[in-house]
N, C-alpha and C positions, 0 to 999 in steps of 0.2 A: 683306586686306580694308581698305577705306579707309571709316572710320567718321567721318570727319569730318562736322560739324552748319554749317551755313551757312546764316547769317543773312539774311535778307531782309528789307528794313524797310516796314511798314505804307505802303501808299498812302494819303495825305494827298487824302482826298475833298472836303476844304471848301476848300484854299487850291490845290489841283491835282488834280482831278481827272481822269484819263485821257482822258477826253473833250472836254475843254480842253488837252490838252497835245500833244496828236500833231503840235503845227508848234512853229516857233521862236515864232511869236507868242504873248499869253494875248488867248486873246478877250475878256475887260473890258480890257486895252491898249488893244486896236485902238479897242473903243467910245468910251473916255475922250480916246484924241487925237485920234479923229474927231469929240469932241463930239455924239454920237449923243444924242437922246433915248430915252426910256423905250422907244416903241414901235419905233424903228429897232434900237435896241440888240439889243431883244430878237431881230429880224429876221436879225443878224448872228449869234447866239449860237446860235438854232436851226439854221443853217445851215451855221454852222462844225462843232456838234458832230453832225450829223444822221448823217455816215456813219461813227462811230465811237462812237455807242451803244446800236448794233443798234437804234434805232427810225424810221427812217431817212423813211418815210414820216408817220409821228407828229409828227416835227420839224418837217417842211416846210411840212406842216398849220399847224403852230403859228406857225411864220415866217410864212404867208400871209393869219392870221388879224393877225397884228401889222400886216405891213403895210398889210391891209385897213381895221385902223382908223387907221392914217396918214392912206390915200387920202380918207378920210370927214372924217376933221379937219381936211384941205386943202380939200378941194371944199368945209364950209362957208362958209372963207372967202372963198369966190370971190363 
């Protein structure tokens, strides 16, 4: 019988979370070189993680709510 005990170490939820990690990239990366603002940013973050935190339509939602208040904050300054 092989009774060996193997260690697994805690997934780091604040500085890696699973749902941010599934690429080479980290989604605040991408945001920070792209110079995203607040509401874009958020647009890339729901999107990145939408099909890897089972809430897939939740996210999208929330992406489209971001970039809808983009579109709003451009169109007033037209």
């Amino acid at each position: 019988m092989n009774n060996k005990i193997v260690w697994t170490p805690k997934p780091d939820i604040i500085n890696n979370p699973q749902h941010y990690t599934h690429s080479k990239f980290q989604t605040w990366d991408v945001i920070e070189a792209w110079r995203l603002n607040f509401n874009l940013g958020n647009v890339v973050k729901y999107i990145s993680r939408a099909d890897h935190k089972g809430k897939r339509l939740e996210d999208l939602k929330k992406a489209r709510a971001y970039l809808d208040r983009e579109i709003m904050k451009l169109e007033k300054d037209i």
